[in-house]
DOVOLO-861377 format. One record per residue (C-alpha): residue number from 1; x, y negated, z negated. Coordinates in Angstrom, 2 decimals. Layout:
N
[pt NUM, [X, Y, Z]]
...
This chain:
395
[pt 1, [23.15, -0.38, 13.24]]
[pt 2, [24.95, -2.35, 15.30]]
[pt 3, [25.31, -6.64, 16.10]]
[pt 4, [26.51, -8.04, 18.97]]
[pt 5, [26.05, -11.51, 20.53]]
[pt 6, [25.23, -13.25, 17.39]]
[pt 7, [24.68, -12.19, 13.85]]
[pt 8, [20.68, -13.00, 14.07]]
[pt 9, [20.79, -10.05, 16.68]]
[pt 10, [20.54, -7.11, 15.60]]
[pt 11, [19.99, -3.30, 17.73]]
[pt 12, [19.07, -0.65, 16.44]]
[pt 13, [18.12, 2.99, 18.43]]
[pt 14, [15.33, 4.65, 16.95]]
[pt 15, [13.24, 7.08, 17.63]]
[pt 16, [9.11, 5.08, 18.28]]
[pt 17, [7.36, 8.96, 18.12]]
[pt 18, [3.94, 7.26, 16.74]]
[pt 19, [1.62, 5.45, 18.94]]
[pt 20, [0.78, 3.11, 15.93]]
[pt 21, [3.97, 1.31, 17.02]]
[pt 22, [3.19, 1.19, 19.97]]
[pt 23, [0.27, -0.80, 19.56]]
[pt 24, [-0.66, -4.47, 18.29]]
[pt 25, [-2.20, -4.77, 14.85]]
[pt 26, [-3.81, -8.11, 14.83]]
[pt 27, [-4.31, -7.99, 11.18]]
[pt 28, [-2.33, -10.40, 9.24]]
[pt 29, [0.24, -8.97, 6.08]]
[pt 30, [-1.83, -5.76, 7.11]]
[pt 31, [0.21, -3.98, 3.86]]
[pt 32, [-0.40, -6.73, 1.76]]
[pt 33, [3.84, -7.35, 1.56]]
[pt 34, [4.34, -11.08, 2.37]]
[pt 35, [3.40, -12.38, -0.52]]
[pt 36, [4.38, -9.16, -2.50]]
[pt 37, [5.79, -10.49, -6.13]]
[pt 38, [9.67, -9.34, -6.79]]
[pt 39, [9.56, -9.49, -10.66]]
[pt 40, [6.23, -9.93, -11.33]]
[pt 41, [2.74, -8.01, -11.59]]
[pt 42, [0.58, -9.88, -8.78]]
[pt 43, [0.44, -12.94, -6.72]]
[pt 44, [-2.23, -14.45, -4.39]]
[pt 45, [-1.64, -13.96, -0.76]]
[pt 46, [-3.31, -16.35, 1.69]]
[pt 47, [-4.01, -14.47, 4.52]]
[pt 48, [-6.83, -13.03, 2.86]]
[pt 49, [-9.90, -14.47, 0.57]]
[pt 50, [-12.36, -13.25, -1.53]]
[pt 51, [-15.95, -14.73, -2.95]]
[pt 52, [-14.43, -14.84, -6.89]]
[pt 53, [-10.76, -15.65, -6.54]]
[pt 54, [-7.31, -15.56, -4.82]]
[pt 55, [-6.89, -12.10, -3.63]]
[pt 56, [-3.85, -10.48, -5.33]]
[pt 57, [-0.59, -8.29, -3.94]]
[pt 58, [-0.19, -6.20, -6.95]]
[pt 59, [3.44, -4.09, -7.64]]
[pt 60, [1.13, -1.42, -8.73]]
[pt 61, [2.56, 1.70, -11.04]]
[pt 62, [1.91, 4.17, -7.77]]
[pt 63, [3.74, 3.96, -4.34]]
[pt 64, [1.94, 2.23, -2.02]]
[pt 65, [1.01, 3.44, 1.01]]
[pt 66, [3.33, 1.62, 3.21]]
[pt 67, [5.87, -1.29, 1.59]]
[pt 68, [5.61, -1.75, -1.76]]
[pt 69, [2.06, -3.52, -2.43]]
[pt 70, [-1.52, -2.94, -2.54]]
[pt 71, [-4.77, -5.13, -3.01]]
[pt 72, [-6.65, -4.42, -5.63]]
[pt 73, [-10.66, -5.41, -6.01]]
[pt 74, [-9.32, -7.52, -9.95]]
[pt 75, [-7.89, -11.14, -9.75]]
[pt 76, [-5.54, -11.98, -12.28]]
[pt 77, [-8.21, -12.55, -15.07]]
[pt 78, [-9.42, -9.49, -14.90]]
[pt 79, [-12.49, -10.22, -12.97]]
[pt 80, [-13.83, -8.01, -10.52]]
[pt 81, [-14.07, -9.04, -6.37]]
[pt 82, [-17.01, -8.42, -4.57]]
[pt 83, [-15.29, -9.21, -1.01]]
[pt 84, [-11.57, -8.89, 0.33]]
[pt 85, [-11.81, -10.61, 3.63]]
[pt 86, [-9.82, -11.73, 6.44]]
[pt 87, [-10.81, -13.51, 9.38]]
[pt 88, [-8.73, -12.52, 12.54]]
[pt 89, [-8.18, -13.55, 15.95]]
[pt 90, [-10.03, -10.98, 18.36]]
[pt 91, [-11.74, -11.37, 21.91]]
[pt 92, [-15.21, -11.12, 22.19]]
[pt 93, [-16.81, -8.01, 23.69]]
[pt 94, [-13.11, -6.05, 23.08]]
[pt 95, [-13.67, -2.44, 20.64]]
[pt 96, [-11.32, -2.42, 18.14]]
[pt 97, [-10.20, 0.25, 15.87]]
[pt 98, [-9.74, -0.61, 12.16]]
[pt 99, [-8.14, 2.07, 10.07]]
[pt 100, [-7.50, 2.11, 6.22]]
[pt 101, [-6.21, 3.52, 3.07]]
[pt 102, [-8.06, 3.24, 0.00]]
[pt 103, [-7.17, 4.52, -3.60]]
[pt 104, [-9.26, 4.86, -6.58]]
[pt 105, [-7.87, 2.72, -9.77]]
[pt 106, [-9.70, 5.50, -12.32]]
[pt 107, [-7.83, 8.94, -11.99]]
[pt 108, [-11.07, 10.67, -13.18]]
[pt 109, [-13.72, 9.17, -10.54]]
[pt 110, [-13.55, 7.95, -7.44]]
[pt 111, [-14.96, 4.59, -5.99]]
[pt 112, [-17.33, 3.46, -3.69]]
[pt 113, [-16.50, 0.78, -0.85]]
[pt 114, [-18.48, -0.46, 2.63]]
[pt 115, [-16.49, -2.15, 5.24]]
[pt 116, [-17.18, -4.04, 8.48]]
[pt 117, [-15.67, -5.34, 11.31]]
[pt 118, [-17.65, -6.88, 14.00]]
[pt 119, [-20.49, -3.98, 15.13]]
[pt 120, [-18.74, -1.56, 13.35]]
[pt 121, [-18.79, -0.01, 9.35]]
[pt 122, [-17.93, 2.29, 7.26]]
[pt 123, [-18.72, 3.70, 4.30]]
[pt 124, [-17.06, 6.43, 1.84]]
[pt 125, [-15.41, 6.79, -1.33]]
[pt 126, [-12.13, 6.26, -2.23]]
[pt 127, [-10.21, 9.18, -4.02]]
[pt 128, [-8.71, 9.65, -7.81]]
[pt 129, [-5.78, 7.60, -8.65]]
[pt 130, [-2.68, 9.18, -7.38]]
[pt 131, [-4.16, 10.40, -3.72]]
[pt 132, [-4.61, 8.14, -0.66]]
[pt 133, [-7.49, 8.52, 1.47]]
[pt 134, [-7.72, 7.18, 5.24]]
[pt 135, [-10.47, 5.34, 6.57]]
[pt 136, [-11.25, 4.53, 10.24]]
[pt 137, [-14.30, 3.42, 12.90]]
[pt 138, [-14.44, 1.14, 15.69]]
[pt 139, [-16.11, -2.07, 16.34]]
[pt 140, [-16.50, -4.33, 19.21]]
[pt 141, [-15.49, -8.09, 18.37]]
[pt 142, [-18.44, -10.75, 18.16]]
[pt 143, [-16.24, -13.74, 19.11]]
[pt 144, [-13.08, -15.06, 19.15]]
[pt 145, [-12.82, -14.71, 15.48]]
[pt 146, [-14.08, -11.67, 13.73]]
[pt 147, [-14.29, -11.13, 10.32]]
[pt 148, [-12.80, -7.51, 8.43]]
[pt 149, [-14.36, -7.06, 5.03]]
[pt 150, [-14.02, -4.61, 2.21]]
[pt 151, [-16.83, -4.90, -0.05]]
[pt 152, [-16.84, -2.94, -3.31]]
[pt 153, [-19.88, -0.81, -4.32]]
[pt 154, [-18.45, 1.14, -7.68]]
[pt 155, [-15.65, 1.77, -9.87]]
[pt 156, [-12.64, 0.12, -8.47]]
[pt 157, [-10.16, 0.27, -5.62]]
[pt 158, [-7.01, -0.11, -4.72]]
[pt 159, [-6.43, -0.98, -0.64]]
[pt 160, [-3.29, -0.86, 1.57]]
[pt 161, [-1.73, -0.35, 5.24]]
[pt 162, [-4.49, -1.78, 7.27]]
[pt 163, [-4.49, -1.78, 10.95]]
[pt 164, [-6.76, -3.41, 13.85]]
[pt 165, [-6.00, -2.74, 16.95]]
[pt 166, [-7.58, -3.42, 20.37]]
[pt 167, [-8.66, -0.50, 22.38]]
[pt 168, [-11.02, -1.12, 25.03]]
[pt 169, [-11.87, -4.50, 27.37]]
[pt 170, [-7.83, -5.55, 25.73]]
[pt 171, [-7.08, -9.44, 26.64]]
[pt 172, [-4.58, -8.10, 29.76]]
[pt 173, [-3.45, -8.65, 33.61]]
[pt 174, [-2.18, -5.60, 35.67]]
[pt 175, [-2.99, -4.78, 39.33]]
[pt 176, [-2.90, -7.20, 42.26]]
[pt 177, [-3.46, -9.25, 39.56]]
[pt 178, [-6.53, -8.72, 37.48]]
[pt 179, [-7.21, -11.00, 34.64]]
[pt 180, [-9.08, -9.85, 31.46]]
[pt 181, [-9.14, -13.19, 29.34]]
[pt 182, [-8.93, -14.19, 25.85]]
[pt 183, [-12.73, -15.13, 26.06]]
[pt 184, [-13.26, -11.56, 27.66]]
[pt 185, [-14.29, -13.10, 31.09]]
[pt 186, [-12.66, -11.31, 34.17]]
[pt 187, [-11.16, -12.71, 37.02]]
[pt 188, [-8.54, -12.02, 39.93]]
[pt 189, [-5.65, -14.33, 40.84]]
[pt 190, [-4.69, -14.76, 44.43]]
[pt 191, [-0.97, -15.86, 43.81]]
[pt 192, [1.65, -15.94, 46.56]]
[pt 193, [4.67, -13.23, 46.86]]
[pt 194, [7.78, -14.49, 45.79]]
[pt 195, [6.50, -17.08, 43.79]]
[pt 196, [7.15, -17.75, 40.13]]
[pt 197, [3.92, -18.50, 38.27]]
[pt 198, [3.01, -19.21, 34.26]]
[pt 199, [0.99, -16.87, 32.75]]
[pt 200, [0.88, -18.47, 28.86]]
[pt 201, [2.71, -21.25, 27.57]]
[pt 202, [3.42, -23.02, 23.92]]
[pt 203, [5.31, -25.04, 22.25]]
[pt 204, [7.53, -22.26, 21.12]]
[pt 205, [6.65, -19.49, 23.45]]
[pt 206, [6.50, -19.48, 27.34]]
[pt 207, [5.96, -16.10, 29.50]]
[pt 208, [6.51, -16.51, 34.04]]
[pt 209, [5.90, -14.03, 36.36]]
[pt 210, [7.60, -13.52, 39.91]]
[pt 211, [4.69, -11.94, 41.90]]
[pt 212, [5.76, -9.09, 44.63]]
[pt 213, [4.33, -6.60, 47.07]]
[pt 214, [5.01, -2.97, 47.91]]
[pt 215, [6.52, -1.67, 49.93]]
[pt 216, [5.40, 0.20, 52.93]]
[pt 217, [7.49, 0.33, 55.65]]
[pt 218, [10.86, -0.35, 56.23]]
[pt 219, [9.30, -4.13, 57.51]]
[pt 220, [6.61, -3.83, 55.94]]
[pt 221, [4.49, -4.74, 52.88]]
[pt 222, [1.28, -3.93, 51.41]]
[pt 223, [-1.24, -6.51, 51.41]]
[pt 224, [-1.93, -8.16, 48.06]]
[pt 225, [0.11, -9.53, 45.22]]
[pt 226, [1.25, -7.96, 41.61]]
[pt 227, [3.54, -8.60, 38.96]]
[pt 228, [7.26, -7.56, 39.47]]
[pt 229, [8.55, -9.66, 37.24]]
[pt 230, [8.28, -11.42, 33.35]]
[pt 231, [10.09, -13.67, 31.73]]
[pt 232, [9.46, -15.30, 28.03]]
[pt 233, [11.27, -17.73, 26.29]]
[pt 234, [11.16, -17.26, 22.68]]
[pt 235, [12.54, -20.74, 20.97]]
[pt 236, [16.00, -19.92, 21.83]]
[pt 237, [15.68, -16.34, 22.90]]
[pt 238, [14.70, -14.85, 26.20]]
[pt 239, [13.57, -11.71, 27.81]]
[pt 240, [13.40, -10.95, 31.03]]
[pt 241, [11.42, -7.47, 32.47]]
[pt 242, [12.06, -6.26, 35.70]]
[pt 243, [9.26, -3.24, 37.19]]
[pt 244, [12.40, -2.00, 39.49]]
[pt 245, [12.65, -1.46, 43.52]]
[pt 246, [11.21, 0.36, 45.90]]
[pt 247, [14.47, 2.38, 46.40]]
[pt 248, [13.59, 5.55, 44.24]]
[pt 249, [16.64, 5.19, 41.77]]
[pt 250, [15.42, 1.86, 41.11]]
[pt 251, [14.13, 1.81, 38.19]]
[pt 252, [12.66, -1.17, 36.06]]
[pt 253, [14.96, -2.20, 32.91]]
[pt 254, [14.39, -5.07, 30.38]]
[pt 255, [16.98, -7.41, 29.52]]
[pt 256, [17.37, -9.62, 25.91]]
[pt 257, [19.74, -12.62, 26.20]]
[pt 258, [21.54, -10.94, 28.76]]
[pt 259, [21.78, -7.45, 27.25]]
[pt 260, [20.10, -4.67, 28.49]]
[pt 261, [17.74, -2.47, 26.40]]
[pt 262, [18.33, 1.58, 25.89]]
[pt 263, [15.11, 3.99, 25.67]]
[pt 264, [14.37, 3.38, 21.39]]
[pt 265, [16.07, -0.10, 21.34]]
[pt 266, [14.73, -2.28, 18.70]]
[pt 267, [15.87, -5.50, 18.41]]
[pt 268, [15.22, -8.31, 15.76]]
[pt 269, [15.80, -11.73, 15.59]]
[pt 270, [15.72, -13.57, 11.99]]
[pt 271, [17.11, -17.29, 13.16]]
[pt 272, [16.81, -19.85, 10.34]]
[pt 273, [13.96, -22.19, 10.42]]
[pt 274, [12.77, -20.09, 13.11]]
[pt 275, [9.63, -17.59, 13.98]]
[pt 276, [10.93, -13.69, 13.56]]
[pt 277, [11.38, -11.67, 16.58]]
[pt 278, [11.00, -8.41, 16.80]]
[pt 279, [11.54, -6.19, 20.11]]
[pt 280, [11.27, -2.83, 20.91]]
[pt 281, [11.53, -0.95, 23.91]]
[pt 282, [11.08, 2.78, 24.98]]
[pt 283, [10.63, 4.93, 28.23]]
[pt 284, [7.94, 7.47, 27.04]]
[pt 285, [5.16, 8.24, 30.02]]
[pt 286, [2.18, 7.29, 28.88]]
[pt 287, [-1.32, 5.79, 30.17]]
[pt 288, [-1.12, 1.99, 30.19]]
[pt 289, [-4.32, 2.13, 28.68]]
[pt 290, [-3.16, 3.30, 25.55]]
[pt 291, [-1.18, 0.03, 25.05]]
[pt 292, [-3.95, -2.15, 25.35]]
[pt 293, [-3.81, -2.55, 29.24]]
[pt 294, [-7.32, -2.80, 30.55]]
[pt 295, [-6.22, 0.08, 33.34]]
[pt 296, [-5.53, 3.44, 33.88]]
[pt 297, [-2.26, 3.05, 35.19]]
[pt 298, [1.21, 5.28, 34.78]]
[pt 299, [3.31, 4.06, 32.58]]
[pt 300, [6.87, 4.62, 32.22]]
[pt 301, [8.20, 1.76, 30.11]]
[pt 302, [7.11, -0.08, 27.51]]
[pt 303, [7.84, -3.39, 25.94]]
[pt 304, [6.19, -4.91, 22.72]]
[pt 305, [7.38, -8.51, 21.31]]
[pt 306, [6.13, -9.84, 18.15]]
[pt 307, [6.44, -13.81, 17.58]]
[pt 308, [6.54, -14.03, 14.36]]
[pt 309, [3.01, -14.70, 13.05]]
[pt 310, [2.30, -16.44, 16.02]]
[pt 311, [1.87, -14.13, 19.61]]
[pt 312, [2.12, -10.44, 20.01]]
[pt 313, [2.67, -9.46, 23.60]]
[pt 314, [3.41, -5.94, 25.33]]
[pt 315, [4.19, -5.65, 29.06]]
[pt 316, [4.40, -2.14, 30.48]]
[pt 317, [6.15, -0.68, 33.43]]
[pt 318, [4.33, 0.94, 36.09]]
[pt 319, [4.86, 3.23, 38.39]]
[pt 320, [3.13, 5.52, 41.32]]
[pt 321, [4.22, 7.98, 43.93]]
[pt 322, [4.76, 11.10, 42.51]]
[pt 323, [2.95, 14.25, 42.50]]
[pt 324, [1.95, 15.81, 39.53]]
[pt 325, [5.31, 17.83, 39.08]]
[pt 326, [7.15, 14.26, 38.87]]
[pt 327, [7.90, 14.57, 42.80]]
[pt 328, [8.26, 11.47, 45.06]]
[pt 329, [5.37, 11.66, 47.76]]
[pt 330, [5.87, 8.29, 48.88]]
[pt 331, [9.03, 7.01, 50.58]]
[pt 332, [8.88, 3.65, 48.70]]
[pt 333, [7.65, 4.01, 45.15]]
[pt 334, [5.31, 1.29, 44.15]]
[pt 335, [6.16, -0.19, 40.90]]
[pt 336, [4.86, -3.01, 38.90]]
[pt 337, [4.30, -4.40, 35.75]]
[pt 338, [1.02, -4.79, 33.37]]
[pt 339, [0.93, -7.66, 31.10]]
[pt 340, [-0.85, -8.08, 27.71]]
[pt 341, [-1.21, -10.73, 25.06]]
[pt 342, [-3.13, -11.32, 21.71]]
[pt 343, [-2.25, -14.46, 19.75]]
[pt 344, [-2.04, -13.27, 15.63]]
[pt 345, [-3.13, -16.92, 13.96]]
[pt 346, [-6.05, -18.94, 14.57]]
[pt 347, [-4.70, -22.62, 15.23]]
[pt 348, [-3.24, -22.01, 18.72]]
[pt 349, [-4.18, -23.26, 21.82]]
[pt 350, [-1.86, -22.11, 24.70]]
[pt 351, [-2.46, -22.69, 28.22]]
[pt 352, [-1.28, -21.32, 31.37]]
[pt 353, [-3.34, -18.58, 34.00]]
[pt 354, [-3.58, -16.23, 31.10]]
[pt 355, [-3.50, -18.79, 27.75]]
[pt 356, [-5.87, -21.03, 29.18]]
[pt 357, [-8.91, -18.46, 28.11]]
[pt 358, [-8.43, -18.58, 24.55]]
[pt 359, [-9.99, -22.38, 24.98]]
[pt 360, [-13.28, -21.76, 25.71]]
[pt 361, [-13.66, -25.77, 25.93]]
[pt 362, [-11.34, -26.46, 29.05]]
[pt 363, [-13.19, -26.39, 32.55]]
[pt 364, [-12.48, -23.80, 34.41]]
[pt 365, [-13.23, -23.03, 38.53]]
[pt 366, [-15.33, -19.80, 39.23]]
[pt 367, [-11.38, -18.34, 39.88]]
[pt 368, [-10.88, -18.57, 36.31]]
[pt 369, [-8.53, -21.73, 36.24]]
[pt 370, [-8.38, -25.28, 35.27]]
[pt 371, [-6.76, -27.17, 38.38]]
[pt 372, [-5.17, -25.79, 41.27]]
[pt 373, [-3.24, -22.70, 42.12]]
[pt 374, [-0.05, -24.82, 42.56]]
[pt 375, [-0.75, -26.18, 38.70]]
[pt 376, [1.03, -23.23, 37.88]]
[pt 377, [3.63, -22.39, 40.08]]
[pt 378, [6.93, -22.87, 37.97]]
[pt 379, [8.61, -25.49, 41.43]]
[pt 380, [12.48, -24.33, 40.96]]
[pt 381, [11.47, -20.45, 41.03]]
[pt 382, [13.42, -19.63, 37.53]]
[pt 383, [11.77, -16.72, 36.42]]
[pt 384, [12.34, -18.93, 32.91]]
[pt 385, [11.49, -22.39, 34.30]]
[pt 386, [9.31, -24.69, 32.50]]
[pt 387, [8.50, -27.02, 35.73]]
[pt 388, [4.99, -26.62, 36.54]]
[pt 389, [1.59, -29.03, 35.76]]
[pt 390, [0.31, -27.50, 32.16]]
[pt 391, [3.94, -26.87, 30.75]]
[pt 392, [3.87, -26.61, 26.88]]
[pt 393, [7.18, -25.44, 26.27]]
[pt 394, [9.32, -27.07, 23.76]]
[pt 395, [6.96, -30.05, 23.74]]
């Protein structure tokens, strides 16, 4: 492990071989670890509820699945919990897929749990004490809030390492650029070529884009508009994703406070006072689809940044031209970027082309917008600027 700019910086190359890392769980202290007692048997965690009591991180005397806590379906009287439920931040119409472990507290008998997330359920029985079990199913979201619960049928259970990710109709923007919204609405965005727009903005978070074309000719340019460039300020940090040239050794790279990211990077951030950051970037192939991108486009880079508890966003770099042997067909390869964004807590109310859909109480145009085009065109062109109509950022 090494540090370098500042001591909150840390980078460290690793290898990212599972997809589940690759992907945003929007489930909040999904292992049941932020609240996880250090000398003690259980304390209440308050991302998730129940219909008795406060639901409990327990040190249990087995290793938990992931970390080193589990929920368990007894409060700290004894008493037994019908419900463990969470209530999480989703976008209507999306599938998600919720996956599971479950662990039977008896080690004779196993126990018998439902749960539900939006349209989707499950049912089964948990194993003996001692073995883990996995659970999955998907469910599309009902709103923008959609409830996960875990309701106990028999005998009692022991839960852990839960995960809820988006798979289909994902709140994203790729292409030329199509917008699928945090309400689930779709719409296109004429921008302009070589202008800086704002895509989502926050008091503490603010993500630009510097729109492009392809290239066609030597002079000339294909008609149409797509992302070529993002920038996010993060509080004090910033990161900065370029999709590359049309040269063919141009390829796209990702920068972090001025320090640019190998295949496997992982950077994390752990300022005082501040949100956590954490980074990571690799240069598997891949369909963009498969990081929540609402398209079927190549990817060869890919970029996921958590905000704390607050944003998770992943931006993916695209590329086309090649045959199916990796070959350049095209004289200019065509790259871009794909954009996606899924806020993790409840309260917040961003704005900006993309933000603005997660208010489903602003009026918006048939083009998807409240106010003008121009509204959110950053004026000076800084790929990090903050100058435009709806600005947020640090306010």
């Amino acid at each position: 492990m090494a540090s370098f700019r500042a001591a909150s910086f840390l980078l460290v190359v690793a290898c990212l071989a599972s997809l589940a890392l690759a992907q945003i769980n929007v489930a909040r202290d999904a292992g049941f670890e932020k609240y996880c007692p250090a000398n003690s048997y259980a304390a209440p965690t308050a991302d998730w509820y129940t219909d008795v009591a406060a639901v409990q991180s327990f040190l249990y005397g087995v290793p938990a699945r992931e970390g080193a806590c589990v929920a368990d379906f007894l409060d700290a009287s004894g008493n037994f919990l019908g419900t463990i439920e969470q209530d999480v931040a989703t976008v209507a119409g999306a599938v998600y897929s919720v996956t599971f472990e479950l662990q039977s507290v008896n080690p004779l008998s196993t126990a018998d749990i439902d749960v539900s997330f939006g349209s989707g359920s499950s049912n089964g029985n948990a194993p003996g004490f001692g073995f883990w079990s996995q659970g999955s199913f998907q469910g599309a979201a009902t709103g923008a809030t959609t409830t996960l619960t875990f309701t106990l049928q028999g005998g009692d259970v022991i839960v852990d390492a839960i995960s809820i990710v988006c798979i289909a109709n994902c709140p994203s923007v790729f292409g030329d650029p199509h917008f699928i919204g945090l309400d689930g609405k779709r719409f296109d965005f004429d921008g302009e070529p070589g202008n800086v727009y704002n895509l989502l903005t926050d008091s503490e978070v603010q993500v630009n884009t510097l729109l492009g074309q392809f290239k066609l000719g030597p002079h000339s340019f294909i008609n149409g508009a797509i992302m070529s460039q993002i920038g996010m300020r993060l509080g004090d940090h910033s990161v900065v994703v370029n999709a590359g040239g049309s040269d063919l050794e141009a390829f796209g790279f990702v920068i972090v406070d001025g320090v640019s990211l190998e295949d496997g990077a992982v950077v994390e951030f752990n300022d005082e006072g501040k949100e956590p950051i954490h980074i990571t970037f690799d240069r598997k192939n891949n369909n963009a689809e498969k990081y929540g991108i609402g398209s079927h486009d190549y990817a060869v880079g890919h970029l996921t940044v958590i905000y704390g508890s607050q944003y998770a966003f992943t931006v993916v770099l695209v590329e086309s031209g090649r045959d199916h042997e990796g070959n350049w067909v095209v004289p200019y390869p065509r790259r871009s970027l794909d954009f996606a964004a899924q806020p993790l807590a409840l309260h917040l109310r961003p704005h900006g082309l993309f933000g603005q859909t997660s208010q489903p109480s602003l009026t918006r145009s048939a083009s998807g917008m409240q106010g003008e085009r121009e509204d959110y065109q950053i004026q000076s062109g800084d790929l990090l600027g903050s100058d435009f109509t709806f600005n947020k950022f640090g306010l």
